[in-house]
C-alpha positions in Angstrom: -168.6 -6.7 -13.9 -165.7 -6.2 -11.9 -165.3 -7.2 -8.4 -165.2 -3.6 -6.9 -168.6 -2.8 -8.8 -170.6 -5.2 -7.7 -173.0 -4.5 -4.9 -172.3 -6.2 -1.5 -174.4 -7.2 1.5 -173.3 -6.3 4.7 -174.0 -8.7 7.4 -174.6 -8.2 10.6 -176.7 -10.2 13.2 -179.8 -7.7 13.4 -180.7 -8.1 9.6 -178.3 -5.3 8.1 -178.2 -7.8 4.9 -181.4 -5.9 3.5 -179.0 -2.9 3.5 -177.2 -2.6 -0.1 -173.2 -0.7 -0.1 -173.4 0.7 -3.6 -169.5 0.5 -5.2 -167.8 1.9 -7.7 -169.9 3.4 -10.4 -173.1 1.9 -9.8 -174.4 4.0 -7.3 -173.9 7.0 -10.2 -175.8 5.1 -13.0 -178.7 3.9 -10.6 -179.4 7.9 -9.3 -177.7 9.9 -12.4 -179.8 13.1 -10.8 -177.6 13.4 -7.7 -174.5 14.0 -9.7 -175.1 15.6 -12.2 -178.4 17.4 -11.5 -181.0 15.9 -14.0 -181.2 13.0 -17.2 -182.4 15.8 -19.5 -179.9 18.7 -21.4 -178.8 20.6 -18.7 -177.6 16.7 -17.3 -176.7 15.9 -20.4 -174.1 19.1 -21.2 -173.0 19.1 -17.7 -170.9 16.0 -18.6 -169.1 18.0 -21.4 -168.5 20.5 -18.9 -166.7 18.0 -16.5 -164.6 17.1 -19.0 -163.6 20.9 -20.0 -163.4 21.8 -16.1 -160.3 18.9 -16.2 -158.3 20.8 -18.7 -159.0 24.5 -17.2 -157.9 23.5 -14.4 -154.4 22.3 -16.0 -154.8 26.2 -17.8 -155.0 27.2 -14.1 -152.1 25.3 -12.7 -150.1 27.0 -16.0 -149.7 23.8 -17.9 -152.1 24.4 -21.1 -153.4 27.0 -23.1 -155.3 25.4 -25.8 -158.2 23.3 -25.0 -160.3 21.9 -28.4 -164.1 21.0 -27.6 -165.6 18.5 -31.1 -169.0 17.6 -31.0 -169.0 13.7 -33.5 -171.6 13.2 -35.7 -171.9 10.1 -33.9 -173.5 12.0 -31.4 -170.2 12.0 -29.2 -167.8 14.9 -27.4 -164.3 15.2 -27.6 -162.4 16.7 -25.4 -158.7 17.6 -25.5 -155.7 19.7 -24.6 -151.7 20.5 -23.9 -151.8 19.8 -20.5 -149.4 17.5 -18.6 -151.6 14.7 -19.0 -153.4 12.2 -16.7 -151.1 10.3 -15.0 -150.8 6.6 -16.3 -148.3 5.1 -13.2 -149.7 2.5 -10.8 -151.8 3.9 -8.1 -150.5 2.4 -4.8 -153.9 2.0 -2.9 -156.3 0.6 -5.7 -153.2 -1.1 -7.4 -154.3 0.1 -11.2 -152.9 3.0 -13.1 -154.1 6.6 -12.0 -156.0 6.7 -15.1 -157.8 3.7 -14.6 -158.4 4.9 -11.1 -159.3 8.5 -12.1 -162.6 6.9 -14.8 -163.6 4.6 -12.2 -163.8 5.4 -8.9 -165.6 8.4 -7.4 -163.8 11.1 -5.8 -160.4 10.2 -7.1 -157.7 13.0 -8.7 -155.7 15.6 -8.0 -158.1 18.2 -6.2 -158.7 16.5 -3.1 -156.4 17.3 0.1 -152.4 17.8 -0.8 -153.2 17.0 -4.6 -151.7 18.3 -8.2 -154.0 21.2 -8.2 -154.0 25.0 -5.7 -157.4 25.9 -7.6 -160.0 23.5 -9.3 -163.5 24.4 -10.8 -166.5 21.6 -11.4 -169.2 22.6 -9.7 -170.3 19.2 -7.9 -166.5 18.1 -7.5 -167.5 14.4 -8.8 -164.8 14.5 -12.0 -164.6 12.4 -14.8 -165.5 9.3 -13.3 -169.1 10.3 -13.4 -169.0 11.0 -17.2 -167.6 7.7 -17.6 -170.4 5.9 -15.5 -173.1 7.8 -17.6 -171.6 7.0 -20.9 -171.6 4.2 -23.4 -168.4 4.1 -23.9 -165.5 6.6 -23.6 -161.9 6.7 -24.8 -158.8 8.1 -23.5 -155.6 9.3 -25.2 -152.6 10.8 -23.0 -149.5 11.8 -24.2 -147.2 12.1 -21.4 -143.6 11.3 -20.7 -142.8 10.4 -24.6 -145.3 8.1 -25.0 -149.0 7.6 -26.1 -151.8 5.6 -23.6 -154.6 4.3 -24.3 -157.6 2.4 -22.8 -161.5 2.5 -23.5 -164.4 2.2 -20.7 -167.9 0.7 -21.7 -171.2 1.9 -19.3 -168.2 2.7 -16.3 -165.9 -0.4 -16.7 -162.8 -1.1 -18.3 -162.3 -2.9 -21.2 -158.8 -4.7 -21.1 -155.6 -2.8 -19.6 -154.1 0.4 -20.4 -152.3 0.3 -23.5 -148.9 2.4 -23.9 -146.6 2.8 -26.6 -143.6 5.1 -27.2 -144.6 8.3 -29.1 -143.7 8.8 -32.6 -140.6 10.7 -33.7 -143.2 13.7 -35.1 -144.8 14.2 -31.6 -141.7 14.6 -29.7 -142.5 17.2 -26.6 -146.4 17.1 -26.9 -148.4 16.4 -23.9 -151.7 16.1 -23.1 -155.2 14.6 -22.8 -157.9 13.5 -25.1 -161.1 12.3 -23.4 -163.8 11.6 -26.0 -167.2 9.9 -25.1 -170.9 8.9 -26.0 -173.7 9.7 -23.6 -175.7 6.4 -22.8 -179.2 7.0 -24.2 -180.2 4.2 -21.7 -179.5 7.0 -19.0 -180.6 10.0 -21.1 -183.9 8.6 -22.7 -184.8 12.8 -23.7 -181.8 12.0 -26.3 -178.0 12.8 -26.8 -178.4 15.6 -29.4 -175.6 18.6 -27.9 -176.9 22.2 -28.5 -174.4 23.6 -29.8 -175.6 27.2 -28.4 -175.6 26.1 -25.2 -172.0 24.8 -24.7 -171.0 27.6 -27.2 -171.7 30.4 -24.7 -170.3 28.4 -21.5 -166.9 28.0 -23.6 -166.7 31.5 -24.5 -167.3 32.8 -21.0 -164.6 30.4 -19.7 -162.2 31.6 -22.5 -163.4 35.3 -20.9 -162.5 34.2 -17.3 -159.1 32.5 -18.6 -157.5 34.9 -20.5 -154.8 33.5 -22.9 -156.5 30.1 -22.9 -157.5 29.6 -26.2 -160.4 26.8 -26.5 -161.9 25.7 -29.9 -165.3 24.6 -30.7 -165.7 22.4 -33.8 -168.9 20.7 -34.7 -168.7 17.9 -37.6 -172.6 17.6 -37.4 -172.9 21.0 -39.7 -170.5 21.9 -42.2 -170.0 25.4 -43.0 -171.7 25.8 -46.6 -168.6 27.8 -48.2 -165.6 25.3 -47.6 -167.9 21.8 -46.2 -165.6 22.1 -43.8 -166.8 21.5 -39.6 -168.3 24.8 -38.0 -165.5 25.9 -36.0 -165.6 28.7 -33.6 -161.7 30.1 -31.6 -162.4 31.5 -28.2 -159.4 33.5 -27.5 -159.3 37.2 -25.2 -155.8 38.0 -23.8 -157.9 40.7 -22.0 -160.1 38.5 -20.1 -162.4 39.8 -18.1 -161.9 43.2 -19.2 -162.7 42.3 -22.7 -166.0 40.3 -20.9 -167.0 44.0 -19.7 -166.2 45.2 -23.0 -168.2 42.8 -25.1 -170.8 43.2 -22.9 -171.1 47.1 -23.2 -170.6 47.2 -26.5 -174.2 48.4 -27.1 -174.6 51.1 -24.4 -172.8 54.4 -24.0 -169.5 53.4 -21.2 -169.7 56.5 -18.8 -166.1 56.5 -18.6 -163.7 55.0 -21.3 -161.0 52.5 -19.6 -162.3 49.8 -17.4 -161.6 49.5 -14.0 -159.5 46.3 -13.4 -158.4 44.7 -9.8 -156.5 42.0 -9.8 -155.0 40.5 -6.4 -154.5 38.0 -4.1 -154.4 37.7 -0.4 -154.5 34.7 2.1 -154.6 32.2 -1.0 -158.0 34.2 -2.5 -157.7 35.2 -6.0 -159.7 38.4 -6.6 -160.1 39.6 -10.5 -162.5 42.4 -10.8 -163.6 44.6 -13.8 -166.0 47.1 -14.0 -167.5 49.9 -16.1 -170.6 52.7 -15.6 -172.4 53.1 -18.6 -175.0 56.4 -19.5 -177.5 54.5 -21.0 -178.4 51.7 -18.6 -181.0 52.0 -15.0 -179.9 48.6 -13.5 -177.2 46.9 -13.2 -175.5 43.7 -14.5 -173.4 41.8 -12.3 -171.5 38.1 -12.9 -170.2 36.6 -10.3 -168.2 33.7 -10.8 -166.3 31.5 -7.9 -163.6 29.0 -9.2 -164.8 29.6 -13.1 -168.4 28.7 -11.7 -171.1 31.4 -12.2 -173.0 32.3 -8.7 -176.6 33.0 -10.0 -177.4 33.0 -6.7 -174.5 35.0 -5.3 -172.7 34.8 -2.2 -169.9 36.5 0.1 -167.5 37.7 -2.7 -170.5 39.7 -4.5 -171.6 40.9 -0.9 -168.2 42.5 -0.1 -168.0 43.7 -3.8 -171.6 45.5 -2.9 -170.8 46.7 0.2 -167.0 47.8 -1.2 -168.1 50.0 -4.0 -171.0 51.9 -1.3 -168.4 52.4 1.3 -166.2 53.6 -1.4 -168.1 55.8 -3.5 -170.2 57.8 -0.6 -166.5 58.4 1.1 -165.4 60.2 -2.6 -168.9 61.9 -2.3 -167.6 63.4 0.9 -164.5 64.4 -0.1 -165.2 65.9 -3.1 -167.9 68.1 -1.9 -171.1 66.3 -3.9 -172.4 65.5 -0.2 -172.9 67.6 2.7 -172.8 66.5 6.1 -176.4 65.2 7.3 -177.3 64.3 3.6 -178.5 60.7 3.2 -175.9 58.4 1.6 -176.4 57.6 -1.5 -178.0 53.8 -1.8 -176.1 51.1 -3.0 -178.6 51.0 -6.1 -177.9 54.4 -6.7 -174.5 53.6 -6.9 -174.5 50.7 -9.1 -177.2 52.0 -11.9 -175.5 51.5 -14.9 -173.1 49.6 -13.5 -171.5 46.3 -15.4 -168.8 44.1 -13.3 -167.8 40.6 -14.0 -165.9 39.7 -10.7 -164.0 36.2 -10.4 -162.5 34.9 -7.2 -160.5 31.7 -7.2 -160.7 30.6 -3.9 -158.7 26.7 -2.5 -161.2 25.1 -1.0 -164.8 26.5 -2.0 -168.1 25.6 -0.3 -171.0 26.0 -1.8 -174.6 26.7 -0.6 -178.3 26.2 -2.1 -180.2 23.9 -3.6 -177.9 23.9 -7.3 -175.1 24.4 -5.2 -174.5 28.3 -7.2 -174.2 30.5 -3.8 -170.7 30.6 -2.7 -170.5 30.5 0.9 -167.0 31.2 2.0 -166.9 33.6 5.1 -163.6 34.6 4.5 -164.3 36.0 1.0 -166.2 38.7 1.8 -163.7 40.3 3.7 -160.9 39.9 1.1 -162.9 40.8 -1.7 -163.7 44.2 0.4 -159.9 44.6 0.9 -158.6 44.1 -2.4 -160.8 45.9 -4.6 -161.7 49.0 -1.9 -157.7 49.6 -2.0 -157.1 49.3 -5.7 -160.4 50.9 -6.4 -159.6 54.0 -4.7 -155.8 54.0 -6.0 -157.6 54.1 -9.5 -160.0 56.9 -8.4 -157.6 59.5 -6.7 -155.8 59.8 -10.0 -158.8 59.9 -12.2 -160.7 62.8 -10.3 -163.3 63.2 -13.4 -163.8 59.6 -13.6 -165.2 59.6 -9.9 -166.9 62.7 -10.8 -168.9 61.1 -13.9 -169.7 58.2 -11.4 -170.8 60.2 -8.5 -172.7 62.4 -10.6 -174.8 59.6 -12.0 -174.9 57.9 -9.0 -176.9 61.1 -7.6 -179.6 61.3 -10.2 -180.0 58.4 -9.5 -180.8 59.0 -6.1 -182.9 62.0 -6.9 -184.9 59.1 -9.5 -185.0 56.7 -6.9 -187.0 59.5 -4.0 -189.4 60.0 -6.9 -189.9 56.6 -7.6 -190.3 55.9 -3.8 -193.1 58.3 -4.2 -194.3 57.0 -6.9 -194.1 52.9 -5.2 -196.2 54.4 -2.6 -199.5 54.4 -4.8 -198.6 50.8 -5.8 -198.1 49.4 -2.1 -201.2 51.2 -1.2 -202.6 49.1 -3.9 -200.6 46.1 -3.1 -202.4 42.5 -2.4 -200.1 42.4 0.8 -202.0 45.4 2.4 -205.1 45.2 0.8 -207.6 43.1 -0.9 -207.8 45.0 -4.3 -206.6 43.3 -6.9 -206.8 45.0 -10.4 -210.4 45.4 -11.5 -210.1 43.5 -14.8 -208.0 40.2 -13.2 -210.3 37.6 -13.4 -208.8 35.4 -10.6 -208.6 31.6 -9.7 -210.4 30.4 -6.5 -207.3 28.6 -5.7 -204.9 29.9 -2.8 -201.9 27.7 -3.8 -199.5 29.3 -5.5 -197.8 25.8 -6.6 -201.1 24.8 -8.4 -201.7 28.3 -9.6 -200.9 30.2 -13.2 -201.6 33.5 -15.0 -202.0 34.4 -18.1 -200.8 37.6 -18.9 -202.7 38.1 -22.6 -202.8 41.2 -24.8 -206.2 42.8 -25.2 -209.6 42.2 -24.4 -211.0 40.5 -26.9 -208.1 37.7 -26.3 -209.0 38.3 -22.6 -212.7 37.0 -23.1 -212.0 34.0 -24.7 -209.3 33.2 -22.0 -211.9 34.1 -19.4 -214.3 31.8 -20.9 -212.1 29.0 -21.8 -210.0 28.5 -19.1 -210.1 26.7 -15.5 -211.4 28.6 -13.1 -209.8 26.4 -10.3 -206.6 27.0 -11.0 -206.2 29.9 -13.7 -206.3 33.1 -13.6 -206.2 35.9 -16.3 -205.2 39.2 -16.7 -205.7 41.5 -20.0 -203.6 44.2 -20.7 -204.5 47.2 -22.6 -201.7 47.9 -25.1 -198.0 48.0 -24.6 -196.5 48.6 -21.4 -193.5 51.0 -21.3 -190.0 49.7 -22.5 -187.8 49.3 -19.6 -185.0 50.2 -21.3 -185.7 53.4 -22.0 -187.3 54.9 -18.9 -186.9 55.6 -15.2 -188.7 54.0 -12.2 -190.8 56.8 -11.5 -192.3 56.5 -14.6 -192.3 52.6 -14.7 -194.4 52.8 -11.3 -197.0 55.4 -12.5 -197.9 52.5 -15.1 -201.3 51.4 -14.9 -200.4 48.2 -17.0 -197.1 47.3 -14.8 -199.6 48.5 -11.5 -201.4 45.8 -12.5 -198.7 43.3 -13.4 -197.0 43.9 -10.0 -200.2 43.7 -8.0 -201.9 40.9 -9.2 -198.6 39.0 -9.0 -198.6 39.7 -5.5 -194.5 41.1 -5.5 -192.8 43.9 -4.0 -190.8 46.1 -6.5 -187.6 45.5 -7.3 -184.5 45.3 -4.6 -185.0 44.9 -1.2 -188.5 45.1 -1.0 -188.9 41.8 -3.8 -190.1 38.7 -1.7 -190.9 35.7 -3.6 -192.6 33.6 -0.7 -195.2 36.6 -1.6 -195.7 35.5 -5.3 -199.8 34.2 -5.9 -199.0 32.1 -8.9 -196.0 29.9 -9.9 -196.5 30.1 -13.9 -196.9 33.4 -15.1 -197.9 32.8 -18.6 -197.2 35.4 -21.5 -199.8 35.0 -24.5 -199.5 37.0 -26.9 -201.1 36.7 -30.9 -198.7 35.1 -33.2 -198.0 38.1 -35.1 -195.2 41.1 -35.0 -197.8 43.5 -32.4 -197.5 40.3 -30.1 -193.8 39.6 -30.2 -193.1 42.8 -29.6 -195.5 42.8 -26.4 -194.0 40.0 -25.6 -190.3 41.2 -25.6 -191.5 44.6 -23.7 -192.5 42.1 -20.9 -189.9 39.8 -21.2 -187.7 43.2 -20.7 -189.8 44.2 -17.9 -189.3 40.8 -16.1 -185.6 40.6 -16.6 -185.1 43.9 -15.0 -187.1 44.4 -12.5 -188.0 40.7 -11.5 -185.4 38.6 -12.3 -185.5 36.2 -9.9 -188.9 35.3 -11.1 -187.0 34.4 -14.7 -183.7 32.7 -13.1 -186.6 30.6 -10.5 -188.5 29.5 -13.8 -191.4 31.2 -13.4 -191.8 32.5 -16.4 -193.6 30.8 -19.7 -194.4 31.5 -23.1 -197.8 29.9 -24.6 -197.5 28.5 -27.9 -200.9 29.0 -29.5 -201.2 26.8 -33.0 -201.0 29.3 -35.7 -203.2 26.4 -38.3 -206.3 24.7 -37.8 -206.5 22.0 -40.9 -209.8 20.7 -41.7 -210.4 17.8 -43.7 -214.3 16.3 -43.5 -215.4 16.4 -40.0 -211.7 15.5 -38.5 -209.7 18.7 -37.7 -205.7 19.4 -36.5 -204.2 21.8 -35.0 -200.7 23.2 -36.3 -198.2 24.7 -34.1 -195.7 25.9 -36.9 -195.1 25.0 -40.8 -193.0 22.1 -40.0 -196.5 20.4 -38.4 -198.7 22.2 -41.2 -196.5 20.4 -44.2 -196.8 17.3 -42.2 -200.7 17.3 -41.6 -201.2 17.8 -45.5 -198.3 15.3 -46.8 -200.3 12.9 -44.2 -203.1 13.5 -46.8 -202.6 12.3 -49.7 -202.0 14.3 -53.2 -205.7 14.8 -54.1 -207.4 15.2 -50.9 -209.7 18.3 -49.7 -208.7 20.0 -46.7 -208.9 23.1 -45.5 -206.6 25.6 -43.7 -207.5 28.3 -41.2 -204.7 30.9 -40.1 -204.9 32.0 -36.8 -203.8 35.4 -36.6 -204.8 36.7 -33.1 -205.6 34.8 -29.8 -209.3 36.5 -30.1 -209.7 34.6 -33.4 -210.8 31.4 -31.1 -213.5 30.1 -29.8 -213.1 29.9 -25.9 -213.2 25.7 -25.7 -210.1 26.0 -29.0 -208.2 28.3 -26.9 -208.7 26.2 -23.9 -207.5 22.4 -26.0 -205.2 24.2 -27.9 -203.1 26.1 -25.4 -204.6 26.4 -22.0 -205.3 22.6 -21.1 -202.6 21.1 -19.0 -202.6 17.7 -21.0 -202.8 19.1 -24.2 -200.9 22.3 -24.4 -197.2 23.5 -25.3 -195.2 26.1 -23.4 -191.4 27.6 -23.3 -190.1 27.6 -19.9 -187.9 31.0 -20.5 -184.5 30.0 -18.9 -181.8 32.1 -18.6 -178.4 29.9 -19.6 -176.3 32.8 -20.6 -177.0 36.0 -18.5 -174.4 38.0 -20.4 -176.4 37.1 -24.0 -179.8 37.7 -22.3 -178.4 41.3 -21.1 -177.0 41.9 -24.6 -179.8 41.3 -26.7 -182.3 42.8 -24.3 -179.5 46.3 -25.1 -180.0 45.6 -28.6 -183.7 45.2 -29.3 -185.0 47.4 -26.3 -182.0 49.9 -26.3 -181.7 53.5 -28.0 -179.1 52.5 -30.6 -180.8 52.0 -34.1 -177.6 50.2 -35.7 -176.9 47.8 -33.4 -180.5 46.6 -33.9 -180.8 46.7 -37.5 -177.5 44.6 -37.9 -179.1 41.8 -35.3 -182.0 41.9 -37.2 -180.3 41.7 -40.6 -178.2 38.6 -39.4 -181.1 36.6 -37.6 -183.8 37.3 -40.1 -181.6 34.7 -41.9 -183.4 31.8 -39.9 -186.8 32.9 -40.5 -188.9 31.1 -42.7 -190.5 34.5 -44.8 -193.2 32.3 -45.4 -194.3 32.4 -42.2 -194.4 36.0 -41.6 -197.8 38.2 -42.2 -196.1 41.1 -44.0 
């Protein structure tokens, strides 16, 4: 171990040599969570994303444009591109070559103070050194200055010097950086395995925030069955964000053709904005991102964007004689139904608010944001006088929709657990008043409902049956969303607010809401008009991981008096191969939840040390938004083809057709 890693006691004369100074990397490996949020995958693909942040940043300066992502079969990541290069001189403070200094000691590159770079992403700032601390060993290749350095780092230290040697004849003029690495599985005990969908959608939506980057994803675990070559995906979309919008409307009907684009700067702030109305849609979808980083939880430049557009849109109302004097102005929700925006600011020096640090919190942004899109906004409107008409028009039904539904929420508030004590007649509640320690199962039916009644724990556990399918979001207004008896009872035995303003989550009585639903196509589909219903209208209840998924078995193997339970075919083929060729057994199919006895229901799926569940997360809010256009939505094609293409993955057998 190197001298500047070790850990050192300070001494003082009142007993400070208990105290330990952590140095170097050590302080990363002994609490990984701190840096990079948790051991398990989001941990664990947050150090590929370090990596990539490195070389968009170099696309940012204008130095590359071609980034290549490789996921080993070794369980490794490779990242390179045709940027300038680390720099390999020595480093007159630590005395070892910027690179050296760059893998090993925190806070060290070109983004800090007077550095290399105007605008840099990573969203916790800590850089490369920290994948190197967290991984078994990783290897760097830059070409720079006509020649080719190397030098490889084991657990966080260096092993041997930098190597250099002059480049060959054939690579005269290239530049650039290769960083590949191995995640230590001493720090990431969960496992190493890369989901490939995950990093796949993060890539894609920084090739849509970069436009003219191109990155490449190539993964040399799976081989594409027509060439055995790697599966290998381009991300490449000159248009940017404006093909973002586009790829994200593809399924609905765009109010107005062209999309609006904004793209400015002012006091160093970077504002790119594009946005489109579409017929077909009652909420609306906006990404924020700050620096490349998407703001789930938003922040100033979506509050001026918000306030912008309101200002905007209820001045044209004025003008153009949609709004008499002494009418109410139209609500900011009015004026964004339908709406999709992606807006990106790239702003010098970013701060950043909340608990995963996703909130930007830059004053000054708000302002600017305001500015620059509210002048090139209305530029874009005064010459487009039935565009603005479209908008307004839509923008005052749904005004009209939104007094009815007001009516309408009345009836539920006056139902509401917040101003009264009556909770729907067929919840059968837990006597619990925690909401940490509390969950509800929303189940289908009341046959189901029984046995959940019966089987569950009445402590902590509560249960609410609903009575067929509740309405599909998608294709309905909030009037007739609130006049719902099933989503009356969803919203008042959660103990919420509707959606907007009025949504509190310190209200919320349980902290799982549970979705079970029979292992057939009737349940999935209740399942997805929930799902929908959640996403919509209660999202923060999805992005705050809320929201869970039972996983009832769908086997129960007998063999003598010993019995298993099977969650899918994979554990069903293992059970009988555990066997033996000649042995009796047999196999029950559960086909509905009210199949089970009330104690099976309770082992199987309800019984905190026994059960399985799927925490519905929401890593890509533009894929979540797309599919939920495609299943729930009124096109018929664009359904059929993603049926078509995913039924692919099914295994026919297990389908009750």
């Amino acid at each position: 171990m190197s001298e500047d890693s070790k850990v050192h006691k300070v001494q003082a004369a009142y007993g400070a040599e208990q105290i330990q100074v952590l140095e170097g990397l050590e302080p990363v490996r002994k609490r990984p969570g701190m840096y990079i949020g948790s051991t398990g995958p989001r941990g664990l693909h947050h150090l590929v994303y370090e990596v990539v942040d490195n070389s968009v940043d170099e696309a940012l300066a204008g130095h590359c444009d071609e980034i290549v992502v490789v996921l080993g079969e070794d369980c490794s990541a490779s990242i390179s591109d045709n940027g300038r290069g680390i720099p390999t001189d020595i480093h007159p403070r630590t005395g070892k070559s910027a690179l050296e200094t760059v893998l090993t000691v925190l806070h060290a590159g070109g983004k800090f103070g007077s550095g290399g770079y105007k605008v840099s992403g990573g969203l916790h700032g800590v850089g490369v050194s920290v994948v190197n601390a967290l991984s078994e060993w990783v290897e760097v290749t830059v070409r720079r200055q006509g020649h080719v350095h190397q030098q490889r780092f084991e657990r966080g230290a260096p092993i041997g010097t930098l190597s250099s040697q002059k480049q060959p004849v054939s690579e005269k003029g290239i530049t650039g950086t290769m960083v590949c690495f191995k995640p230590d599985l001493e720090i990431f005990t969960g496992g190493i395995d890369f989901d490939y969908s995950i990093l796949s959608s993060r890539l894609r939506e920084l090739a849509y925030l970069n436009g003219g980057v191109r990155i490449i994803f190539r993964d040399e675990r799976n081989t594409s069955q027509i060439e055995g070559k790697p599966y290998e995906e381009v991300y490449f979309y000159e248009g940017g964000i404006k093909e973002y919008v586009a790829y994200m409307n593809k399924e609905k009907d765009a109010l107005h053709p062209e999309i609006i684009y904004v793209n400015s700067e002012k006091d160093g702030v970077q504002v790119e904005a594009a946005m489109q109305w579409c017929v077909d849609a009652y909420s609306d979808s906006i990404l924020g991102f700050a620096n490349n980083i998407r703001t789930v939880d938003g922040g100033t430049h979506i509050e001026g964007l918000k306030t912008v557009l309101t200002r905007t849109l209820n001045s044209f109302a004025k003008k153009r004689g949609k709004r008499k004097e002494g009418d109410a102005n139209l609500a900011g929700e009015n004026i964004r139904e339908g709406l999709t925006v992606v807006l990106s600011v790239k702003v010098p020096e970013p701060e950043f608010e909340g608990q995963t640090k996703t909130k930007l919190g830059n004053t000054e942004v708000r302002g600017i944001v305001d500015s620059l899109v509210g002048d090139s906004l209305s530029q874009y409107l005064e010459f487009n006088p039935s565009v603005i008409d479209l908008i307004l028009e839509k923008a005052i039904q749904a005004f009209n929709a939104a007094e009815a539904a007001r009516r309408a929420r009345e009836l539920v508030r006056r139902k509401s657990v917040l101003e009264s004590s009556t909770l729907p007649g067929k919840l059968a509640d837990c006597s619990s008043r925690d909401p940490s320690e509390s969950e509800i199962y929303i189940v289908e039916g009341d046959s189901a409902g029984g046995s959940a009644k019966q089987g569950r724990d009445r402590r902590f556990q509560a249960i609410l049956p609903l009575r067929g399918k509740i309405l599909n979001i998608e294709k309905t207004d909030d009037a007739k969303i609130y006049k719902n008896t099933e989503i009356q009872s969803l919203i008042t035995a959660l103990g919420l607010g509707i959606k907007g303003e009025e949504f509190n989550l310190k209200n919320l009585r349980y902290h799982r809401v549970v979705i079970m639903t029979d292992a057939d196509v009737d349940g999935a589909h209740i399942r997805t008009l929930l799902l929908t219903f959640f996403y919509r209208y209660q999202k923060q209840l999805v992005e705050g991981g809320y929201i869970y998924i039972a996983c009832p078995p769908l086997y129960k193997v007998e063999r003598g008096k010993s019995h298993k339970y099977c969650y899918n075919d994979g554990d069903l083929k293992k059970a009988i191969a555990s066997f033996g060729e000649k042995a009796n057994y047999t196999i029950q199919r559960f086909k509905g939840l009210g199949e089970m006895m009330p104690k099976q229901l309770w082992q199987t799926t309800m019984d905190p040390s026994t059960r399985m569940m799927k925490r519905v997360e929401i890593e890509d809010a533009l894929e979540a938004d797309r599919i939920f256009t495609i299943l729930m939505g009124d096109k018929v094609a664009p359904r059929r083809e993603f049926i078509e293409t995913h039924s692919v993955d099914l295994d026919m057998a297990a389908l009750d057709i």
